[in-house]
N, C-alpha and C positions, 0 to 999 in steps of 0.2 A: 157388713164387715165382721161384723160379732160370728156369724154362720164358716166364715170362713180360716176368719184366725182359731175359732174354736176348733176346726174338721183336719180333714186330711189333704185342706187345701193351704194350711199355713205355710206350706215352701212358697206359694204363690203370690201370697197379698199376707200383711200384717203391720199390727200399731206399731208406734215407735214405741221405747221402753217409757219415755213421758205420757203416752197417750194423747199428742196434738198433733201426731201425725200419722200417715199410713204409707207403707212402699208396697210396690209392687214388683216382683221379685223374675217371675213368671208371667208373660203378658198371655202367650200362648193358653197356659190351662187355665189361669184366668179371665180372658175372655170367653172359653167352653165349658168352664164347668161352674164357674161366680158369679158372672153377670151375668149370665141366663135368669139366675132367680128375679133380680129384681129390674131389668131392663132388655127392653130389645131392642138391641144393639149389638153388630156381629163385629165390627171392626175397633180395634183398638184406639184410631184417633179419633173415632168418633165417641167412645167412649172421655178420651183426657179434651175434646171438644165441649162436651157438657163439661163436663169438671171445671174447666173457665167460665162459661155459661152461667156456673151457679155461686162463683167469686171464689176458689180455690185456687192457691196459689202453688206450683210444681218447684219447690223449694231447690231438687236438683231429681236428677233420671230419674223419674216414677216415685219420686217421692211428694206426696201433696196434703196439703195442709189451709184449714182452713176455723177463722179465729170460733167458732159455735161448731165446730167437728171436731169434740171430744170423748175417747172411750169413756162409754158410762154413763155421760150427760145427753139422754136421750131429748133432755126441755130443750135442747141448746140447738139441735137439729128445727123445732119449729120459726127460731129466726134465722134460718136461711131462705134465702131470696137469688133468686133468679137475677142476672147481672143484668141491663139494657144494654141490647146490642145496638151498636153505632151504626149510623147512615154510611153508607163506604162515600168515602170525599169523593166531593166532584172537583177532578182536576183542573184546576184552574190553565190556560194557556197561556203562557205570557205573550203581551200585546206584541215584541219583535220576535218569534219565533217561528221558525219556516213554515208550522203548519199556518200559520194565522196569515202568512202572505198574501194566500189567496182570497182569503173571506173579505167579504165588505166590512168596511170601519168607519171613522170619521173621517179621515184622508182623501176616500174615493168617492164618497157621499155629494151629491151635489143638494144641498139644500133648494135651491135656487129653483131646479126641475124636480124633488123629491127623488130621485131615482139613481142607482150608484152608477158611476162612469167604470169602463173598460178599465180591467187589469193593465199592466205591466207596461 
């Protein structure tokens, strides 16, 4: 970010006047001519994809912030950490609803013979 608020590409990306944030202004030249240095990565969500990834938070449009990503404080960048991605939920079905009509349950189950009786 320092490479770029310094150049000719400050219309594109730059800190906030606090230095706890960074916008990005230009996604276009910014994704072709800033992120090339230090990542490959061509597309822009894939770009603000990590940005959550690493617990930055998109304060509003391409504005993000994050509490150890501050201009200057290069120590403050080695505690950032990589967020754990979640399990995608397994949808649970509820027991009356029409997909689950069909499936075997306790209802149709004959314990008696082990084996489920005839639907419907």
């Amino acid at each position: 970010l320092k490479y770029a608020s310094d150049s000719s590409y400050s219309s594109a990306v730059s800190w906030s006047s606090d230095g706890r944030s960074f916008a990005i202004y230009n996604t276009n030249i910014f994704m072709q001519h800033v992120v090339p240095r230090n990542f490959k990565l061509t597309k822009f969500r894939s770009f603000t994809r990590q940005l959550n990834n690493w617990g930055f938070t998109n304060l509003y449009e391409n504005v993000w912030r994050h509490k150890y990503f501050i201009r200057g404080n290069t120590d403050g960048l080695q505690l950032l950490r990589r967020v754990q991605i979640k399990e995608p939920s397994k949808r649970k079905i509820p027991e009356n609803s029409a997909q689950n009509k069909d499936q075997p349950n306790e209802e149709n189950f004959s314990a008696s013979r082990g084996q489920y009786l005839p639907l419907g």
